[in-house]
Every structure is written in C-alpha cells, then in structure tokens.
N, C-alpha and C positions, 0 to 999 in steps of 0.2 A: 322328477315327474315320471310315473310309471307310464307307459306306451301299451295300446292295445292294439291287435291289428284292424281291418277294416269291414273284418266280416264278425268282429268281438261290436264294435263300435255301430254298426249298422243295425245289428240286434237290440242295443240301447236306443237306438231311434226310432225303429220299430215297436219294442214298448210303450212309445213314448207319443206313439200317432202318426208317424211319420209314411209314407207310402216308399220302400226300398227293391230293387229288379228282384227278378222269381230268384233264385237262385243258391248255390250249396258250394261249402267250402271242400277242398280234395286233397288230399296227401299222396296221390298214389295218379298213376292215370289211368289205370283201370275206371275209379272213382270219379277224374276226371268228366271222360268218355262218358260213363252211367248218366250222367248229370246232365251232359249234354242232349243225348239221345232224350230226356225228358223231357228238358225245353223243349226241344224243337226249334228251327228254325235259327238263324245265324246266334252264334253267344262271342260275348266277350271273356277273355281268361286273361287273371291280373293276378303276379307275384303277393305273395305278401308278406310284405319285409315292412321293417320301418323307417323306411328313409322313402324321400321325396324325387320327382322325376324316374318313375317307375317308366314310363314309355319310352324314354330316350333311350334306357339299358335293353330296350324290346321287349321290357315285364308287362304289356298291356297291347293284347293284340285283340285281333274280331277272325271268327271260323266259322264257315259254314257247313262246312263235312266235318264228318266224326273223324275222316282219314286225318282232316287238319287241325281236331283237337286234338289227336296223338302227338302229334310231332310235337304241337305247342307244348303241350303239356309236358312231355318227356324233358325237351329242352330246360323247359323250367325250371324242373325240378331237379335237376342236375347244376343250374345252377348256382355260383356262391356271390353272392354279394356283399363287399366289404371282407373276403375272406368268410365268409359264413352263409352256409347253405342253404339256401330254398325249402325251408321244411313242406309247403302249402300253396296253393293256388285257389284262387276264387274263379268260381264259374258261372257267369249271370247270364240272362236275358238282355240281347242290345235292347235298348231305346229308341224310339223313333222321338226326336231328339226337336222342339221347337225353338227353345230359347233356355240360355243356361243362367245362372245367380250364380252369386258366392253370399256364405255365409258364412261367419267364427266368431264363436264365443270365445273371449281371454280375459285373464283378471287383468286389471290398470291396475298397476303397483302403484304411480304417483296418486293415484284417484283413490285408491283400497276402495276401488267397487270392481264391479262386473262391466265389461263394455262388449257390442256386438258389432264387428265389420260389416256390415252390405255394401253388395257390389252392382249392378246389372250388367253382368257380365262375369262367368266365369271357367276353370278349364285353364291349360298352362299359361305362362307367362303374368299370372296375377300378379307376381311382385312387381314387374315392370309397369302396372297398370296403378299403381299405389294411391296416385292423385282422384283416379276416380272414385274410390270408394266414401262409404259414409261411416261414421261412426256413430252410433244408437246407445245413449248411456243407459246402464241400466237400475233398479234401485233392488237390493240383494233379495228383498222379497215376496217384491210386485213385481220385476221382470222388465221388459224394456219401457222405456218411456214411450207414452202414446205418443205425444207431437213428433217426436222426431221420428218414430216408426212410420206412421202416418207420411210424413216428409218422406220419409226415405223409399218409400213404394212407392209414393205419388207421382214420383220422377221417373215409372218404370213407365209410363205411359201403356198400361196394362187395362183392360175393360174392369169394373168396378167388382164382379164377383171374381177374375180371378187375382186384385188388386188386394180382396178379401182374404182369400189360401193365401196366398204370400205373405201376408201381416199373419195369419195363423201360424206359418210356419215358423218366423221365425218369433214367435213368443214359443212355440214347441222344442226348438234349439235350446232356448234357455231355459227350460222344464228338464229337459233333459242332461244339461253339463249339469244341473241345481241336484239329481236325483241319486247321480253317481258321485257327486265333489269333484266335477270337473276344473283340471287346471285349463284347459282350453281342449275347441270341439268345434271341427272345420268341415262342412258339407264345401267340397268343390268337385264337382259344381252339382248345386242344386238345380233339375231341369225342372220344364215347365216340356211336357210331353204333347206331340200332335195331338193328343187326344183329351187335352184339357187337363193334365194332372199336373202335381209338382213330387216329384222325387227324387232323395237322393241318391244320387247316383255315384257318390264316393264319400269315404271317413277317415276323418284324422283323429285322435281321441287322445290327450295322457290326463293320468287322474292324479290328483294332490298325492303324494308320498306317504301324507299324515293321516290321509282318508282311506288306505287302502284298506289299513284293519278292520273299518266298519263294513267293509264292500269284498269279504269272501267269496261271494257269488261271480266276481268277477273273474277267481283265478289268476290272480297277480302273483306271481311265486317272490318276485324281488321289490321292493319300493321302491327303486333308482331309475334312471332314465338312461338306457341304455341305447343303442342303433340296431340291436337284433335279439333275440330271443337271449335268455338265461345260458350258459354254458354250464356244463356239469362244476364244474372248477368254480365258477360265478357263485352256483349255488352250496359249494361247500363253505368257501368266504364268506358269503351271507351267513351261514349258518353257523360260524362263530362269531360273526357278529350281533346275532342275534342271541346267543346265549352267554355271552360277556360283556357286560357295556363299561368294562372299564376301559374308560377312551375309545378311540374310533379308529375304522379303517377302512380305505374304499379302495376296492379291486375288479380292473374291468378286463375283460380278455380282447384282446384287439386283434391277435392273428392266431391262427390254427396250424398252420404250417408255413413254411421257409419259402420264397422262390426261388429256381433255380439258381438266381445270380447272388444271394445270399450267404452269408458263411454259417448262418442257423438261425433259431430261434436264442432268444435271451429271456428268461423271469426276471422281474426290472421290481425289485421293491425302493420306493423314494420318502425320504422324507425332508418337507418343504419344498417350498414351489421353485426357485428359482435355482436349488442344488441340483435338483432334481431334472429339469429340464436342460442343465447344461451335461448331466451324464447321459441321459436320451441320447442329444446329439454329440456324444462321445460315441455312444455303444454304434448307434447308425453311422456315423463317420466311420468305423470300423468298417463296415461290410455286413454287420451285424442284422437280423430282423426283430423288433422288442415284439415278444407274446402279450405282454402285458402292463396296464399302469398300479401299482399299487403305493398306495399314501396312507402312511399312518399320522394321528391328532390326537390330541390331550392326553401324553400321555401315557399311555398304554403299557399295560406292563409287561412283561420280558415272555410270561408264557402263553399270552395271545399276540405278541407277535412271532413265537415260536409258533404257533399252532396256525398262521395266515402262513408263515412259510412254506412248513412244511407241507400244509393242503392243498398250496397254492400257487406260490411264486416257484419252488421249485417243479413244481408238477409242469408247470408253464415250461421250464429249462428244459426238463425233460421229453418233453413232447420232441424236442428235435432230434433224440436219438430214434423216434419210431416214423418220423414223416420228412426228416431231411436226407433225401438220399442215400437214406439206409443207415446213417451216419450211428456210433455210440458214444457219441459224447453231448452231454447239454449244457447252458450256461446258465447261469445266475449272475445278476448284479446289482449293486445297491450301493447307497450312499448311506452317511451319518452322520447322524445331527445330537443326539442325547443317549443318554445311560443305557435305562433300560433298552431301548429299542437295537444299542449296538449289543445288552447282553442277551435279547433274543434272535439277533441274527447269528451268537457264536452261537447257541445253544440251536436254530437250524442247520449252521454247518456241523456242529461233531453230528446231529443224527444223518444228515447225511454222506458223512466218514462211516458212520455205522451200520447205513445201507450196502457202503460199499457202491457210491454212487460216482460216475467220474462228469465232475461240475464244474466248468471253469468259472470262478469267479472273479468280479472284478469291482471293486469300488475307488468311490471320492470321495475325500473325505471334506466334508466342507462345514465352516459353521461352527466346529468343536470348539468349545469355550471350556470343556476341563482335558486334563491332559491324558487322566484316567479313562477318558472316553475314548478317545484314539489309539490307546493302549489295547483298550477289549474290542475294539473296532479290528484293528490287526493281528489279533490272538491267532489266527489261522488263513492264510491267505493264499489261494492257489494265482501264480499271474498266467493269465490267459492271454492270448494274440491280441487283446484289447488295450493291455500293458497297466501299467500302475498309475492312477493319479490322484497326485497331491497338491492343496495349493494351502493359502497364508503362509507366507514367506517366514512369518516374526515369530511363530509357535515353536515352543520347541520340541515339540513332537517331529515335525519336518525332517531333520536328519535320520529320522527310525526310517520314514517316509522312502528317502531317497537311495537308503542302505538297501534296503527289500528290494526296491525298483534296480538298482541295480544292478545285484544278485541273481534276479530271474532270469534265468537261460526261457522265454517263451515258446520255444521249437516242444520244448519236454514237459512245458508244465508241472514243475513239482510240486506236490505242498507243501509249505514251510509255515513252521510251527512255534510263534512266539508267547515265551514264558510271560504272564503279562505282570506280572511280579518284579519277576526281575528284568524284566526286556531283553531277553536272551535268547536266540535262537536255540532250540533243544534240540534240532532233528528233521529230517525229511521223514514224510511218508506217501507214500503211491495210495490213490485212492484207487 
C-alpha cells in the first residue's frame, strides 16, 4: 500500500466536500514562519512523516508567536525519524475544538467489501478504545448502508441537522477512499467545531499498489508501503524493477547512517524468509547496523540481481565509508538459496573488485540443495569481523565451508579466490 502524507490526503478530502484548517505545507521555516504570519492567530505545526503518534516524538505542537514557529519549525525539520529526516511540516489554523469523531475507511478482506469505523470519540488512544466503535458495512457502489449509518450517528446524541453533517460526512469518506482506490482512509479525528462545523482535522491515507498507475496526479513515485518517503537508492531499485520483470525483488532502506556504538553499516541482500532473518540477526549480533532489507522471488535472473546489487545493496555498504565516523570500509552481506541468484551475487562482487571497492563481505549459506550452487556461492569471499557461516551438517559442500572459515585471518581481511571448477584456491587479492 502506497502512503501519502497528511497535507497529500487532506487535499483529497477537500476535493471531495470535506471542510479541512486554512492552512500550507513548509519545507523550510522561512516558509514555515510566512504561513504562519497569514493565519494569524495561534497555529498548530505537525511533522509529516508516515508513522503514527506524531505528538509523543513532539511532531505536533500549538504557537502563538512567529518567535515560536521558529523554533518549532527549525527543530523539526532537523529532525530524523526512524533514521530518516523531516523533509516537511504542516502549518494550520488551531480549532476551536467542540467534540471530536473518528472515522476509517478499510477494505474487509474476509467480507471482500468496503467497511467504515465510527467512533464518537476521537484523537489518541483510539486503539485502546476498540470496543466503542461501530462498524458501518458498506456496498462497493452505493457506499455505506443507510440503517446502520443511521444507527451509528443516532447514538451521537447530536441535534438532528448536525446528526444530518455527520451522516454527510461520512458517506463523503467513502466518495473519497472510492475516487482515489483507497486501500484505507482515517480522519482522526474528525471535529465538530464551536461554531457548528465538522472538519477534518487530521489524515491517514495509502492507495492500492495496483491503483497507483491510474492515479498519476497523485505523485506516487513507488507502489510499496514504506514508513518514509522514497530514498534515492529506493528509487533506483524500483527502477529496475520496473524495467525487468523477470521475477521480483523488494528493497527497502532502513537506516542512513551507523550510530555511534555500531561497527557500520551493512547492505543485507536475502533470499527466503527464514535464512534470511537468521543472518540479520548474525550481522546485528555482530555489532553490526543492516542499511537495508533486500529479497529476491521467482526467480530472477543473474543480471538483475546483478544490477539490484550493484545500484543498491552495495551502495547501502558503502554508505558507511562516508557517514561512519569517517570510516573506508563498507560491508555487504547475503545469503543463498539458488543458481542464478548466487551467479548474480559473483558477478556484483568481481564489479566490485573492479571498482576497486573494499567490502567486507559475509554470507550463509543455507538451503543449497545443488552443490554447484555453493560452489559459485563461494567463488570469491572476503571474511569480515562478522566471520564465516555455514550450516547442514550432511552437505558436502561443508568441509569447502569450514576450510575457508578457517583460513581467515579476520584482523586482515583478505580475499580469497575460489576456482569454482576445480575448488581450488588460486590466490589472494587486496581489494
């Protein structure tokens, strides 16, 4: 599910009928500040990231001086949440704030219809509030059902015209997820303003995956459901994904730099779930910090996983020679499961001998059901302070396995170079 943020999603409701605070999205706090000075009069200034409990990190504060949209603002946008940084802030007009709703649109997978949450009540702590809400079926092209809509307002104990807005609105919720192919679409909370309105006053919004290509106006750059905006690396991955569909591969960037207590970044390319998760937590046992998750499926053949490599998962390794403490060395690490995939991982490590790149690499090999796989899997191995690992006892691949491992002086990192032919070590080389 693609994620839009909340001043993308408000503008969809706005199309849509909705009454949303005055207010302008800011990159800057110059632009902040400007915005503010418009409004007049107290504003709220909210992160805009896509993850949830934006006010507990301090992403959702209220300013009355322009002196305290500066700060706000500045702070903001400096800083990184989930390791990735504040591009944006939303600048609105407070509310004079009567009584809050919840509302959410989501598809019922068991139902394969549309259903709609109401609440009378809303604002944090809704999931703790679970029991109160109502669920309002809906039918995919009429929109919610009258009785239970009906029911569902009538318990607001609301005066009859604005018992009326409220049933308006939320037939307009589902006009609105219906307009864009909404997978789900959360006003929390929809208010009900001192002055007799209903607006929202916050958005959640992701759109179907499969819907985004009809819905260019949105500016979805990636189809996936990620926690923060596109990274460049994101979008290079995408972008042979999208021009090769033999088989698949999904790559998500998960840190941008090491911390302190860290021994670096890692590019982690995996294949299968449960190999793959037990080298994670090798590489993190280590001292290690993984940049990235990458999974390849059906498949795939040797020169687009060459080509995710080299755009991607080592770019990820290498990040740590420019943002880890100055450091020149990056890592990469990966497991293997099938042919091609281990003969596109040799064919990223020689380009990376050819850069002249120094990469400590490390895999596990798990899964190999030919012997010939384990062979090209090994062709080229540098052991990194991560060390070597191998498991199935009964393979007889195993003793190459335990010869390599250990031969590695780890202090020096050499690369050693096996003939996959003859299984013969030929040679060190210093990358």
């Amino acid at each position: 599910m693609a994620r839009l943020h909340e001043y993308q999603g408000k503008a969809i409701l706005a199309a849509n009928g909705f009454k949303i605070p005055r207010g302008r999205v800011a990159s800057t706090t110059d632009e902040a500040m400007a915005t503010a000075k418009e409004l007049g009069g107290e504003v709220v200034i909210k992160i805009q990231v896509w993850t949830t409990g934006r006010a507990g990190i301090g992403g959702v504060v209220y300013a009355k001086k322009t002196d305290e949209v500066r700060v706000h603002a500045t702070r903001m946008l400096a800083t990184e949440v989930g390791q990735f940084p504040v591009e944006a802030v939303l600048v609105e007009e407070k509310i004079d704030i009567d009584r809050e709703f919840f509302l959410s649109f989501a598809i019922d997978d068991a139902a394969r219809a549309p259903v709609i949450i109401f609440a009378a009540g809303g604002g944090t702590g809704i999931e703790e509030r679970a029991t109160s809400t109502r669920r309002i079926p809906c039918d995919v092209n009429r929109g919610p059902l009258e009785s239970a809509l009906n029911e569902a307002v009538g318990s607001c104990g609301l005066s009859p015209a604005l018992a009326a807005q409220l049933a308006e609105s939320v037939r307009k919720l589902f006009t609105a997820a219906r307009s864009v192919e909404a997978r789900s679409l959360e006003i929390n909370p929809l208010v009900l303003s001192k002055g007799g309105e209903f607006i929202a006053a916050d958005c959640r919004i992701t759109i179907d995956d499969y819907a985004v290509v009809r819905h260019p106006d949105l500016g979805i750059e990636i189809a996936r459901e990620f926690d923060h905006p596109p990274t460049a690396l994101e979008r290079m991955a995408y972008a042979v994904e999208q021009n090769d569909h033999r088989g698949t591969f999904y790559f998500a960037q998960l840190a941008t730099a090491a911390p302190k207590s860290s021994k670096g970044l890692v590019g982690f390319h995996g294949a299968g779930g449960g190999g793959s998760m037990m080298s994670m937590d090798a590489i993190v046992n280590a001292g290690f910090t993984i940049a990235n998750f990458t999974d390849t499926s059906g498949n795939p053949s040797a020169s687009k996983v060459y080509r995710l490599g080299t755009r991607s998962g080592y770019s990820s390794g290498d990040s740590v020679r420019r943002q880890h403490r100055g450091s020149r060395r990056g890592h990469f690490a990966t497991n293997v499961q099938t042919s091609p995939r281990a003969g596109g991982r040799l064919s990223q490590k020689r380009r990376a001998g050819h850069d002249r790149r120094t990469l400590c690499r490390t895999r596990r090999a798990c899964g190999c059901q030919k012997v010939e796989t384990a062979h090209s899997a090994c062709a080229e191995v540098r052991e990194g302070p991560i060390g070597h690992h191998a498991f199935c006892e009964k393979w007889p691949h195993l003793d190459r396995h335990r010869e390599m491992a250990a031969n590695s002086p780890c202090g020096r990192n050499p690369l050693r170079r096996i003939d996959c032919r003859s299984r013969r070590r030929t040679g060190n080389d210093a990358a």
